[in-house]
N, C-alpha and C positions, 0 to 999 in steps of 0.2 A: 344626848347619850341615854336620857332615861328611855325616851320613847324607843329606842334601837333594840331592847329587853333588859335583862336583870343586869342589874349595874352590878360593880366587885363588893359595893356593900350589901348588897341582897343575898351575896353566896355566902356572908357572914366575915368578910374580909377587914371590916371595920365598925363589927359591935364594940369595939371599945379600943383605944387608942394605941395603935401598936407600937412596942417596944423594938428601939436601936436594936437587940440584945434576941430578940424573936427571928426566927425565919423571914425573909423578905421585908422585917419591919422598916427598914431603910427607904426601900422601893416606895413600900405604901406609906410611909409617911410623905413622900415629893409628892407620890399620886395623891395625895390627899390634901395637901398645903398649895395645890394646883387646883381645885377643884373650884375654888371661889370666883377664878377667874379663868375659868372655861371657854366662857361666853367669847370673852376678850380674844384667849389664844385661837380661837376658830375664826375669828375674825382676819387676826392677822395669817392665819395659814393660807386666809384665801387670795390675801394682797399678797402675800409671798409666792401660789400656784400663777397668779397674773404676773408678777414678775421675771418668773422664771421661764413662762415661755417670751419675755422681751429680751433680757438680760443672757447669752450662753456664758454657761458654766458657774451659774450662781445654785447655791446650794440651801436646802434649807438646815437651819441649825440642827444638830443631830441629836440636843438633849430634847430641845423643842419637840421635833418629831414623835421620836420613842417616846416621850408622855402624850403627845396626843395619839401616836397608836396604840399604845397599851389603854388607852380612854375610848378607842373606836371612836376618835372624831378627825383623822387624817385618812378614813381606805385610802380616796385620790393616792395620795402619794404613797401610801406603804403600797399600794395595789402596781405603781408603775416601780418601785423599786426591785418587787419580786419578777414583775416582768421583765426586766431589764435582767437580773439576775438567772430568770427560767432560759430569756432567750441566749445568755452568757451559758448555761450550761448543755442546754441541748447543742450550740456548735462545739463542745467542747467533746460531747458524748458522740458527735457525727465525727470529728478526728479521729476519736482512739475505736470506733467499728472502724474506720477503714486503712488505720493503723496495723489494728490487729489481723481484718482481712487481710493484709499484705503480708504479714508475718505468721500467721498459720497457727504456732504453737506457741507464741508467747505475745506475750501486753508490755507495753512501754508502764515504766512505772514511775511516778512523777507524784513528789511530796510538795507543798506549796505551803510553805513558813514567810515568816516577815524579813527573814535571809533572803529569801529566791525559792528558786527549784532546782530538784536536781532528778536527772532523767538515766535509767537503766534499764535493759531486757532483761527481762526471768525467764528463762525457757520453763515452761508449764510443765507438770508432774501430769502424762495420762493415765487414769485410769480405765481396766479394759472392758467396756460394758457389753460386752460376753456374758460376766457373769452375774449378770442381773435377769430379771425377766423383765422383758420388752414389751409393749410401751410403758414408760414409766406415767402412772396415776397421780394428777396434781393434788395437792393435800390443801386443805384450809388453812389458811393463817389467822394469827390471835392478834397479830399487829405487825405493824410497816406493809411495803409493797413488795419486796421479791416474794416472786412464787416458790414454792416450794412441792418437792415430788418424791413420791413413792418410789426405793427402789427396794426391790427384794433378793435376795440373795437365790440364786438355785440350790444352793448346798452350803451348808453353816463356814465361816472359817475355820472353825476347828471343831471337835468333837463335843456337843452339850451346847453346841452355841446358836444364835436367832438367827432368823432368817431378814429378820428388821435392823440389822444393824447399822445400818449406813440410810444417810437420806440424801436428796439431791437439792441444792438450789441453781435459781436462774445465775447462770453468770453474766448475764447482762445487769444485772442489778447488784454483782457481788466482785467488780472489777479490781479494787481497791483490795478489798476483803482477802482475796485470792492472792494479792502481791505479800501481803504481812504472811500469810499461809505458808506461801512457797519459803519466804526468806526465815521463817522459824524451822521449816523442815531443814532447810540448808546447813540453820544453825546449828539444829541436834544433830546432824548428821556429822559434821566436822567436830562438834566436841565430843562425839562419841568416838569416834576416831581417838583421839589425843587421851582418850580414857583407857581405849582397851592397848593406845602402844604406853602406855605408864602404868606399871601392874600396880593396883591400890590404891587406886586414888578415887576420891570419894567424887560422888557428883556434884558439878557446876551450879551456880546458883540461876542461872539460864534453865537448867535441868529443871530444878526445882519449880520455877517460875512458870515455864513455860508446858510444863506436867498439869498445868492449869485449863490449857485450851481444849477444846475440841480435835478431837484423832482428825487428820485432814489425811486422805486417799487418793487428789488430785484429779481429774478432771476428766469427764465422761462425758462423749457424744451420743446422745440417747434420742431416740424418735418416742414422742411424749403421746399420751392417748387425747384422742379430739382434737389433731392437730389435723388439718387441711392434706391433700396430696400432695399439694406442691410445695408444701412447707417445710424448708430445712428441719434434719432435726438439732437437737437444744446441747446448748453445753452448759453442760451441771456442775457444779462443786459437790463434790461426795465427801460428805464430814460423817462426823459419830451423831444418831439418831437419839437424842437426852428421853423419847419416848417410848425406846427397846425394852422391853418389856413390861410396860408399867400397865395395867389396864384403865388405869385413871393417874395420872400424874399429878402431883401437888406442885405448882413450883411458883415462885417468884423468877420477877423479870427488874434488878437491883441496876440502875443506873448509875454509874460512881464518878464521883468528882464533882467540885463545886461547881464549874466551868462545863458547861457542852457545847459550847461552840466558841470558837477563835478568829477572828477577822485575819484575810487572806490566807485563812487554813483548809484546804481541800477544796477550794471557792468560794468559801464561807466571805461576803461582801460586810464592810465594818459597820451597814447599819443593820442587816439582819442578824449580826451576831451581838449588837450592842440588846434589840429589844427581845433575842434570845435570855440574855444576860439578864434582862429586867421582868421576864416570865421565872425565870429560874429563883428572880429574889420572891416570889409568892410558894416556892415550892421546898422540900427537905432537902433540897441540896446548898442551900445555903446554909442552913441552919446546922445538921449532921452530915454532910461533905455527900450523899449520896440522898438517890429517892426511889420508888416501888412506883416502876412504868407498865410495870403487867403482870399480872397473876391468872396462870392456868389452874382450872381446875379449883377454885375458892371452895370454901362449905356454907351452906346452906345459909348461915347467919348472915355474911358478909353479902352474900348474893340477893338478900334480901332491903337491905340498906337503897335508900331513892336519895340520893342528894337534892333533889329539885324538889322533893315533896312540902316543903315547905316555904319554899319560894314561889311555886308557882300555883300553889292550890290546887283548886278541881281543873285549874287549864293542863292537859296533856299536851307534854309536850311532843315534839318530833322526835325520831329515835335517834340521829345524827347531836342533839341537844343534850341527851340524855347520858350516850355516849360520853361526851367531849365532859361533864359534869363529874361523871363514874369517875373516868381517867384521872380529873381533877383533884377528885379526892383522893385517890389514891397516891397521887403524888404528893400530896400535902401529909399523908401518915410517920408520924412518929417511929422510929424501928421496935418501938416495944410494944407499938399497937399491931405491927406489921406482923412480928413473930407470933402475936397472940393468935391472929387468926391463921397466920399459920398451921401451929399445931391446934387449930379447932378442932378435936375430933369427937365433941358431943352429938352430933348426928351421920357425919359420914366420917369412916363407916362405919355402916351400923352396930351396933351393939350385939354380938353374937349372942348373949344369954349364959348364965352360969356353966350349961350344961355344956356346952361349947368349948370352953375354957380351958381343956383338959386336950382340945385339937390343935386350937390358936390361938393365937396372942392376942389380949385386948388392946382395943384402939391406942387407949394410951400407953399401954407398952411401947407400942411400935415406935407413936407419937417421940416417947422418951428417948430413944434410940435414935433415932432422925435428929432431933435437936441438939443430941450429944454429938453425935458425927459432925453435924454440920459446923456445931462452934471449935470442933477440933480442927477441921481443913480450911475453916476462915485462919484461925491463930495461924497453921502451917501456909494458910497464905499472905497473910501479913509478914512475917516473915523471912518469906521469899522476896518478897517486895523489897525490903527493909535491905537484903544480902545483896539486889540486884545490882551487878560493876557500873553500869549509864542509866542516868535519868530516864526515864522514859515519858512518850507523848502519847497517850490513850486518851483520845477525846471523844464522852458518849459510849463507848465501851459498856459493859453489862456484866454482871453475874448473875449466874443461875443460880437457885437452892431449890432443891423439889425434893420430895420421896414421894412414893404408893400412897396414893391416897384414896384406895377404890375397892381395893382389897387388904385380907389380916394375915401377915405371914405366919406359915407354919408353925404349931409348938415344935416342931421337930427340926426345923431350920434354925439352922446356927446364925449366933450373934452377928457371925463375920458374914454372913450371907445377907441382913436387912441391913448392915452397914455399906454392901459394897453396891446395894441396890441407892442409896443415895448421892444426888446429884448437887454437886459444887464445881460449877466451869463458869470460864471468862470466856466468852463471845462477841460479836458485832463489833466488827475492826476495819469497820467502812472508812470511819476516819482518825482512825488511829496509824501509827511507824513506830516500827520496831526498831529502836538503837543499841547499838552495841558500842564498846569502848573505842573501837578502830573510826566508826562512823562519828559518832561525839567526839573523837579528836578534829 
């Protein structure tokens, strides 16, 4: 393991003995009280990789494993479990293309619990990409795989309003995603009903909950730029763009739940969600029920920070290493180290000068204002949470927090204008279901 590169104690995982009562201290204490006899368990993995192709359907132990791959001393077998797993889901993903080829305007939608499955059509919400400008421009991504796409508006929705308001994703990558979509639009749309035939009645705790998500606009068949002649064009999910006007966005990417992944949950197979389970005990999700998967747009301090600078000396490492390090630490951050840099605003943005002061708002004003808003629509969404009528199943799900972090808003701009520029939504509902009382009966 050593020669393989920096062992969990080099990243500083076991400068000193961790605690029951610590984040992942459980995890690395097995990982650590396994360490003596390494040598041993490789041994035996390898009489057990020879057994298993004499023996069919012998398994290897599942605690066994997950310690030797969270140790990088089992690839072989975590390599053919994921394969087994890749090739379980690409036929999975060849049914539901020619599922939905045959159905045109809607996806089969299929929840996969420790229950069963249960299967329904959603006829899809189009929308008419008329009024966009064509072809739609793919945009970078800060993380995961769906692409995502430019689209622009030809004329505002309303009077004073952007022309960036809505973005597009791949719906080949956001099948799932699009089913919880439809069935929350469905839902506001029926309680809204039931609202305006009972005069005075206050809104649903659905309302409230789900006032949380991202505006969904339903679904656009767009011819994308750099796309081949002969190439279909793309079907987009058109949501609300969280980068509408910002010229530099501040935001976190908040991962919530102890738990991200569940065995037999969306495909989730029970050893990749077991050593899921055993990466998650090194990280703040065990520790404070959630963790910081990604941050747009950091300040200069945090940007500055080498996790490996001290592991690996004058050896530069690869950028793909350094990456996976970054990400590392970032998931291992405390929430009150997370807020800190959050509201960093001792170098960007810049410091306008006294003389300025008098046009717009210093950094930390604004700062103050973002962190007040935001603890006020977490409490309002706790809250909502708390009121919700059914349990709900959000696995891997996210929140956003962001404001402006590029520019100073106006002295002349109202409070309730840098308030309303601030971003708090719940996203990535790949593998999340939405239930309601009717459904949980």
């Amino acid at each position: 393991a050593r020669a393989q590169g920096p062992s969990l104690g080099a990243l500083g995982l076991h400068s000193q003995p961790p605690s029951p009562k610590c984040p992942g201290g459980v995890a690395a204490a097995a990982l650590m009280e396994a360490r003596p006899s390494v040598e041993a368990c490789g041994q035996r993995a390898t009489r057990r990789r020879k057994t298993r192709h004499r023996t069919a359907g012998k398994a290897l132990d599942p605690t066994l494993e997950a310690v030797l791959g969270a140790e990088g001393l089992a690839p072989t077998l975590l390599q053919r479990t994921t394969s087994d797993a890749s090739s379980k889901m690409e036929r999975n993903v060849t049914e539901e293309d020619s599922a939905a080829a045959g159905m045109g305007l809607s996806l089969s939608k299929s929840s996969g619990g420790s229950g069963g499955s249960r299967c329904s059509d959603l006829a899809l919400t189009r929308a008419d990409a008329a009024q966009f400008e064509l072809p739609a421009r793919r945009l970078g991504t800060s993380g995961g795989t769906a692409p995502f796409f430019q689209l622009l508006l030809k004329k505002p929705l309303a009077e004073g309003g952007s022309l960036e308001h809505y973005i597009g994703k791949d719906l080949s990558h956001a099948r799932d995603e699009v089913n919880f979509y439809e069935q929350a639009r469905a839902l506001l749309q029926q309680q809204e009903r039931q609202q305006n035939a009972a005069a005075g009645s206050t809104r649903s705790a659905f309302q409230d909950l789900l006032g949380f998500t991202l505006e969904y606009a339903g679904v656009a068949t767009c011819p994308v730029d750099g796309a081949a002649a002969d190439e279909a064009p793309k079907e987009l999910l058109v949501m609300r763009n969280m980068r509408d006007g910002c010229k530099r966005l501040r935001m976190l990417d908040i991962k919530i739940g102890e738990k991200t992944a569940d065995a037999g949950w969306q495909g989730k197979s029970r050893m990749a969600a077991l050593k899921q389970d055993i990466l998650d005990g090194f990280t703040n999700s065990k520790g404070e029920g959630y963790r910081l998967e990604g941050f747009d747009g950091p300040p200069p301090a945090l940007r500055s920070m080498d996790p490996l600078l001290d592991v690996l000396g004058l050896h530069a490492p690869g950028q793909g290493s350094r990456k996976k390090a970054l990400r590392f630490m970032l998931q291992r951050m405390p929430a009150a180290e997370v807020f800190m840099h959050l509201i960093d605003v001792h170098q960007e943005p810049e410091d306008p000068g006294d003389e300025m002061l008098a046009e717009v708002r210093a950094p930390m004003e604004a700062a103050e204002l973002a962190l007040h808003e935001i603890c006020g629509r977490l409490a309002s969404l706790a809250v909502a949470c708390r009121r919700c009528p059914a349990p709900q199943k959000w696995v891997g799900s996210s929140v956003a927090l962001g404001f402006e972090g590029g520019s100073l808003p106006s002295r002349q701009a109202s409070e309730a204008d840098i308030r309303r520029n601030v971003r708090v939504s719940l996203f990535d509902w790949g593998r999340s279901e939405l239930n309601t009382p009717e459904s949980h009966a």
